[in-house]
C-alpha positions in Angstrom: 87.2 127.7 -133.2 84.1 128.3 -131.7 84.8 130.2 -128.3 81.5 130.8 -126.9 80.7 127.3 -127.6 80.4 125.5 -123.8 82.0 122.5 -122.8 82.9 120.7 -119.1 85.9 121.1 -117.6 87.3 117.9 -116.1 90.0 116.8 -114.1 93.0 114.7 -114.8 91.2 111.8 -113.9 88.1 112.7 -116.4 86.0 113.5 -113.6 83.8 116.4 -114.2 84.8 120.0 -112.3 82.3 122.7 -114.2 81.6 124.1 -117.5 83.2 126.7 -119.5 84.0 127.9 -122.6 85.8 126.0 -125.1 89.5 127.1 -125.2 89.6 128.1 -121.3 90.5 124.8 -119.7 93.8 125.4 -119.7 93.9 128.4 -117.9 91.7 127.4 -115.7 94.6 124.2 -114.8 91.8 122.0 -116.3 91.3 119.1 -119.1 89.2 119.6 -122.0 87.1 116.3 -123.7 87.9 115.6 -127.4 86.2 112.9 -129.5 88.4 112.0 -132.6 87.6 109.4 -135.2 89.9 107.4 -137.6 88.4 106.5 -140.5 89.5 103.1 -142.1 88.4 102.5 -146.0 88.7 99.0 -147.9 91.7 97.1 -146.9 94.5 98.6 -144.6 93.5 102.3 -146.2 93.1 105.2 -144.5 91.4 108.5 -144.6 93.7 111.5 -144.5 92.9 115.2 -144.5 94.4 118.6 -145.4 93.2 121.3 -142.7 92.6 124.8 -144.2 95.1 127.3 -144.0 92.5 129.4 -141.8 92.3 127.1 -139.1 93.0 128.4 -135.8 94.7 125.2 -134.6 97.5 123.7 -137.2 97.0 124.8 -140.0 97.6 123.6 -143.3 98.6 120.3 -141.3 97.4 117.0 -142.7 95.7 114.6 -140.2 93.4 111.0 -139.5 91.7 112.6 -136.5 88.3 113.8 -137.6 86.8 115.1 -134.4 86.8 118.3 -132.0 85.8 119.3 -128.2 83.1 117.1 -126.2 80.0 119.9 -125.9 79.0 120.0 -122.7 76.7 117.6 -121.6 78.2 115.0 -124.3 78.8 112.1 -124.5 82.5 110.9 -126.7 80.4 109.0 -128.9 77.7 111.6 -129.6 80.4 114.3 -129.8 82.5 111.6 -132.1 79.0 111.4 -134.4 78.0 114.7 -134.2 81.6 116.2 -135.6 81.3 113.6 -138.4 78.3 114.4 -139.9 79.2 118.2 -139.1 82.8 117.9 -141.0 82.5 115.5 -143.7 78.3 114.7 -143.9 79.1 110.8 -142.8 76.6 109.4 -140.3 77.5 106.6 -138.8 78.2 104.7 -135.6 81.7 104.7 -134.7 83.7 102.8 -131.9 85.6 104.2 -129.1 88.9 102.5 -129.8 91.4 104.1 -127.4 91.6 106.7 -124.9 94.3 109.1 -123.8 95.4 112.0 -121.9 97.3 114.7 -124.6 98.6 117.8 -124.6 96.9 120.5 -127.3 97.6 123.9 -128.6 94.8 125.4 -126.2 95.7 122.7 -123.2 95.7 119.6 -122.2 92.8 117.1 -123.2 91.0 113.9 -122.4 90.8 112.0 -126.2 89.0 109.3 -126.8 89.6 108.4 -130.7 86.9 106.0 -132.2 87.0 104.3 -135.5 84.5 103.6 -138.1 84.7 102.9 -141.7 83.8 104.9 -144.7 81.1 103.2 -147.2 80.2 106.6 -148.9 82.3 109.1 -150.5 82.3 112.1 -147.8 80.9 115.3 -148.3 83.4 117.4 -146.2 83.1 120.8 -145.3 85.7 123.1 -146.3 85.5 125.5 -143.5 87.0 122.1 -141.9 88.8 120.1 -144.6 90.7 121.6 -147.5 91.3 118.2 -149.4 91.3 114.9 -148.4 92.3 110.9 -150.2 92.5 107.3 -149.0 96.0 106.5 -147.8 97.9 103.1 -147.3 98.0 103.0 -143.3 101.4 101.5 -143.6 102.6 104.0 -145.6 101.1 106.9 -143.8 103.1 105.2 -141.0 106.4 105.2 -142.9 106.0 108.8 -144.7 103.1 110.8 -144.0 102.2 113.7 -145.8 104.2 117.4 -144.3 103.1 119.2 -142.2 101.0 116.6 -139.9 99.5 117.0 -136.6 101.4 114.9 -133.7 98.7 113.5 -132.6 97.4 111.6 -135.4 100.0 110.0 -136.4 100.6 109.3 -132.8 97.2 107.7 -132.5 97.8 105.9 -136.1 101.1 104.4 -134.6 99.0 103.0 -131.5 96.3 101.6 -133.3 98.1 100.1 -136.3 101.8 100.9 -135.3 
């Protein structure tokens, strides 16, 4: 996590209050902005990730979300294309595909989760992404992989569910 990093504070509404630093919204009774993006491969596949075991925030967990905190200033579709190139060297323009209001580890968050699809193998980062593969959606749905992050497989279940 980057701490010193500085992102707006909103309300529950979305509506902008002030900036901060990123892990503070919470204690400040405020919302944080993520940008997540799922990203689809071929037909009905998925792309699923291992997070490192150093990660502050579940780790070792495997997820769909590929995405982090809106820098302030942000829009959820830079932020969404920003933390793609960032996390596995993909540019591309994804598509905000549903928004929600979710609770976090460091607080609770505005997400909006895009989707885009994969036309070249990724280049991920490993600070960010231990391993990743293509998974069936509807299997991912039936079984996903142990340990996964709620929210993923929430979002998967919305999208595709």
């Amino acid at each position: 996590m980057h701490s010193a990093e500085v992102i707006d504070f909103v309300d529950g509404s979305d509506r902008f209050v002030r900036r901060g630093r990123r892990g503070q919204a919470g204690a400040a009774g405020l919302y944080y902005r993520v940008a997540a993006t799922v990203l689809l491969a071929g037909p009905g596949h998925v792309l699923v990730y291992r997070r490192p075991s150093a990660a502050a925030v579940y780790p070792d967990h495997h997820d769909v979300l590929i995405g982090g905190s809106v820098r302030a200033g942000e829009t959820y579709r830079q932020a969404a294309r920003r933390e793609l190139a960032e996390e596995l060297g993909i540019r591309t323009d994804p598509v905000e595909a549903l928004r929600l209001r979710r609770p976090s580890p460091v607080g609770p968050c505005h997400l909006a989760v895009h989707t885009a699809r994969l036309v070249a193998p990724p280049a991920p980062d490993p600070a960010e992404i231990a391993h990743h593969d293509l998974w069936p959606i509807a299997a991912f749905l039936a079984a996903p992989p142990r340990p996964v992050v709620p929210c993923g497989r929430h979002v998967l279940h919305r999208l595709f569910g």
